[in-house]
Each structure stands twice: as structure tokens, then as C-alpha cells.
C-alpha positions in Angstrom: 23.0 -21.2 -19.3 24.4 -20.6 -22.6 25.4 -18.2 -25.1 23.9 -18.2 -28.6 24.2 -15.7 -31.8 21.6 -13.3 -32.2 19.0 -13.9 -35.2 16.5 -11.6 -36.7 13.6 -13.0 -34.4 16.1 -12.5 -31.4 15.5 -10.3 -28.6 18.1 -7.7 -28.6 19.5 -4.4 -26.5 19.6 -1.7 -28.3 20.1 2.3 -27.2 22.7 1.5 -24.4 24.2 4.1 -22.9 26.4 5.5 -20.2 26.6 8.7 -17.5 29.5 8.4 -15.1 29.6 10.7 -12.1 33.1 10.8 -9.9 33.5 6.8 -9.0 29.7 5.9 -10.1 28.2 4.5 -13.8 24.7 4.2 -14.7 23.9 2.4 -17.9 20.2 2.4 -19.2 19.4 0.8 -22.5 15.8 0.1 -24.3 14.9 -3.5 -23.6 13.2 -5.8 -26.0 9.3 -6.8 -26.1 9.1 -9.8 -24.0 12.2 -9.9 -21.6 12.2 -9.6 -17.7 15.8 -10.0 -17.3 19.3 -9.0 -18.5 22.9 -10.4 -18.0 25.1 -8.4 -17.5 29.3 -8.4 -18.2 32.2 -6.5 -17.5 35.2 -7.2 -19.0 39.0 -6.0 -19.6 38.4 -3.9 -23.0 41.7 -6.1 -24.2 40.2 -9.2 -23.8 36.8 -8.1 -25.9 38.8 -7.0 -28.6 40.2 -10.4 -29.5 37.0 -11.8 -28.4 38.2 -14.1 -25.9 36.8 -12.7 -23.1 33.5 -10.9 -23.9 31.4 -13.4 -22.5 33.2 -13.1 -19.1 31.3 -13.2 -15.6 28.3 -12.2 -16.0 25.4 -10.3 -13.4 21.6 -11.0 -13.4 20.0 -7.6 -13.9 15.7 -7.9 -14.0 13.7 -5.1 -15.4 12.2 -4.5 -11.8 15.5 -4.0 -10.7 15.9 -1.6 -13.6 12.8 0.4 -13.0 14.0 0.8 -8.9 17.5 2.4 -10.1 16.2 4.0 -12.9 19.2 2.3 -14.8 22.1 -0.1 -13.7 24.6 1.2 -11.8 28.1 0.4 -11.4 31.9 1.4 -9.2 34.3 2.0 -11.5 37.1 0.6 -9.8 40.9 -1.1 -11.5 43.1 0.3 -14.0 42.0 1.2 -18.0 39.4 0.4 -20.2 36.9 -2.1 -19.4 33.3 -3.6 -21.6 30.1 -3.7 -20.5 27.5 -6.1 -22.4 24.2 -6.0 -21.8 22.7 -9.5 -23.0 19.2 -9.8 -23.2 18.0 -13.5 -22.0 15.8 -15.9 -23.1 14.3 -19.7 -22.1 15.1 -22.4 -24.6 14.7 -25.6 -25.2 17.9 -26.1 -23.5 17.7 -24.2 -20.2 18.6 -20.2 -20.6 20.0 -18.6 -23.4 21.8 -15.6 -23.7 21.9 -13.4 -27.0 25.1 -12.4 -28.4 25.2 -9.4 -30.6 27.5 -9.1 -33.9 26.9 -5.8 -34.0 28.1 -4.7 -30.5 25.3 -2.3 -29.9 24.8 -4.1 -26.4 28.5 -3.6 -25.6 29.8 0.1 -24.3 33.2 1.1 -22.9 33.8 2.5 -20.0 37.1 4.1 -18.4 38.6 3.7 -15.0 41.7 5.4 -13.9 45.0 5.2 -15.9 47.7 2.8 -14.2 50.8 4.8 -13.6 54.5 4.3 -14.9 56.8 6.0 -13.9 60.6 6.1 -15.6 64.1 7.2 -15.7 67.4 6.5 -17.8 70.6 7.2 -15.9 73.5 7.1 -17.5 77.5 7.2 -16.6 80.5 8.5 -18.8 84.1 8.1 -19.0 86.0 10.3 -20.6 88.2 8.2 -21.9 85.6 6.0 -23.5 83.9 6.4 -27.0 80.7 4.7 -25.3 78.3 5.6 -22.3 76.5 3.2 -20.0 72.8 3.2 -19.5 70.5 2.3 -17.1 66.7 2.1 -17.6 64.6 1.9 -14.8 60.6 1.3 -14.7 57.9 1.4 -12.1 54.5 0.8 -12.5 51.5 0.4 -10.9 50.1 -2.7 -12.4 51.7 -5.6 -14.4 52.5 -4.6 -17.8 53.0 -6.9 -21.1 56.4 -6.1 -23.1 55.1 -5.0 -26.1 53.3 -1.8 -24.7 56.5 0.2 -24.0 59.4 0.8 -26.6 62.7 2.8 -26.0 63.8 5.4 -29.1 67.6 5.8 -29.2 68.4 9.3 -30.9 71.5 10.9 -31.8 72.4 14.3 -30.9 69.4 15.0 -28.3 66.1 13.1 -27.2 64.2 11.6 -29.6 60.4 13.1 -29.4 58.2 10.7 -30.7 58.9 6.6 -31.7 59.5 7.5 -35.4 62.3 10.1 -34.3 65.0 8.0 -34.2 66.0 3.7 -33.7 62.8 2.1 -32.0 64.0 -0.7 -29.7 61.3 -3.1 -28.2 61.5 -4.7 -24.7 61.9 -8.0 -24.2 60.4 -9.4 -20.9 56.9 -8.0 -19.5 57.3 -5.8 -16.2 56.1 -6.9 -12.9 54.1 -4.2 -10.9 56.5 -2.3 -8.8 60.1 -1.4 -9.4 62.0 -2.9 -12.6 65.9 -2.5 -13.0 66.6 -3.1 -16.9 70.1 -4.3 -17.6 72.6 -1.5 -18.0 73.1 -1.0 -21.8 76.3 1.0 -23.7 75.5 3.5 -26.5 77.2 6.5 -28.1 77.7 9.5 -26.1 75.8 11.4 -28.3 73.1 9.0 -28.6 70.2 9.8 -26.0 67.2 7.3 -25.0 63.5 7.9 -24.1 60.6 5.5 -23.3 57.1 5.9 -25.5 53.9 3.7 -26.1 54.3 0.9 -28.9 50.6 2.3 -29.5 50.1 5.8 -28.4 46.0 5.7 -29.1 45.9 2.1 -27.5 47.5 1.9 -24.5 47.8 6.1 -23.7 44.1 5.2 -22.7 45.0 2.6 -20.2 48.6 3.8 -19.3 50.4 7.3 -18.0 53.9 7.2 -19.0 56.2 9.4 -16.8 59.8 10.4 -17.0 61.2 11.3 -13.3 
């Protein structure tokens, strides 16, 4: 089996489609002249945007199978966004061949639940001291990389979006489960919240929530 780039003789999927119902999907799509049988991929939606996993593991789907269900259906279980690609398949000269599709009209998303984080910033005074000392604390459901939170430092009251105010960026990814930051000093006027490097991106993934 192999994967090669669709050309204008090439079988292709076109009219693909979802209907999700509670913890079910059903896809149904128009298939090509000529094809008995589909693959069929599901993939991270992060990984098929940079392309490096859009191929993925892939399912044998035949049009009999098709016709039974009256469409393919699907759990939708995990975290966040995932791809489906519906590849139509072909012999070649080289064994099985499936079709890749520059224009993505084989591909469709569909959305599982969004992972939970939960966070809080404590913080402890001295009178005496020009300074306060904070204490960031995150817990989340699933692994997360560093770059999709941020921390906005504001002074005068809480910041209430990343452009209102300094925009720090994490260093080090967070583990699933409970994360302790190092404590940090900063004015006592200054105040600190936690928002998405990319609200649109990840808000579709992620819930971000202060406790």
C-alpha cells in the first residue's frame, strides 16, 4: 500500500459530510465510478495541519459496508479536534494505491470534547516590601505544549484579554495533572491572568478555568 497524489484521471471523494449525534459520527460522501473500497483516517487536527500526520492509520471501509450503515460511522472519543480522510483506493502496478487530495475535499473535522485546565495565581504580601510573591498553579486534563498558554501581567487590576497588558510565555510544556510553577515576584499593583497564545486555535481544543 501506498499513497500517491491525485491526478485529473484519479478517482476522487467528493461531497463528504458529517452528522454527529451525542458520542456517535456518521460520514457519507459520493464515491467515484469504479471503486469498491475506501481507506479511511483519523487524525489529531494538529498533526494535519502541518501535514505530518494526515496519512495516519488508516481503516478499510468497502462500499457494501457503506450501503449496510447507510454511511460510516464513528465514537468520538479523546480530547479536541481530530481529521477524517476519506481516500478512495485503487490497484496499481505496484500493489494498492491510495489517492491523496490537494484540495482537502476528502478531509472533514470533527470535534470531541474540550480537555480541561483548570488555574489559579496565589499570591502573598508584606507590608513592608515594594514587591509581592506569586504562585501559578495549572492542572489539566491532558498533556499540554508550552506555547498554548501565556500569562498577562497588568498593572492596577487584571488584565482582560493577552494584548491588555505584558504577555509572558511559558517555558516548559505541562504534564497532565497538577503543575506548581515557580513562585515569581511582581509589583503589588501588578496583577496576573492566564489566556490562550491562540484564542481561535486552541479555545477549540482547550477550556481554560480560573478556580
Amino acid at each position: 500500500m501506498r499513497f500517491i497524489d491525485a491526478e485529473d484521471s484519479s478517482p476522487i471523494i467528493s461531497g463528504l459530510t458529517r452528522v454527529i449525534e451525542e458520542d456517535r459520527c456518521t460520514l457519507r460522501w459520493i464515491w467515484p465510478g469504479g471503486i469498491e473500497a475506501v481507506y479511511i483516517g483519523k487524525t489529531p487536527a494538529e498533526q494535519a495541519e502541518n501535514g505530518s500526520g494526515i496519512t495516519g492509520n488508516v481503516k478499510l471501509y468497502t462500499k457494501a459496508e457503506y450501503k449496510a450503515n447507510n454511511g460510516y460511522h464513528s465514537r468520538i472519543e479523546g480530547f479536541g479536534l481530530y481529521v477524517f480522510t476519506v481516500y478512495a483506493c485503487q490497484e496499481g502496478s505496484g500493489g494498492l494505491q491510495l489517492i491523496l487530495q490537494q484540495d482537502r475535499e476528502n478531509s472533514i473535522e470533527i470535534s470531541a470534547d474540550k480537555a480541561k485546565i483548570y488555574y489559579s495565581v496565589s499570591d502573598k504580601s508584606c507590608f513592608f516590601r515594594k514587591f509581592k510573591t506569586i504562585q501559578i498553579q495549572v492542572t489539566t486534563e491532558v498533556p499540554i505544549a508550552k506555547d498554548v498558554l501565556c500569562y498577562v501581567k497588568k498593572q492596577g487590576g487584571y488584565p482582560l484579554n493577552k494584548e491588555d497588558g505584558m504577555l509572558y510565555p511559558f517555558v516548559a510544556p505541562f504534564a497532565a495533572g497538577k503543575n506548581v510553577l515557580p513562585a515569581i515576584e511582581i509589583g503589588k499593583q501588578d496583577f496576573i491572568r492566564l489566556f490562550f497564545t491562540d484564542g481561535r486555535k486552541y479555545g477549540q481544543i482547550y477550556e481554560l478555568i480560573s478556580v
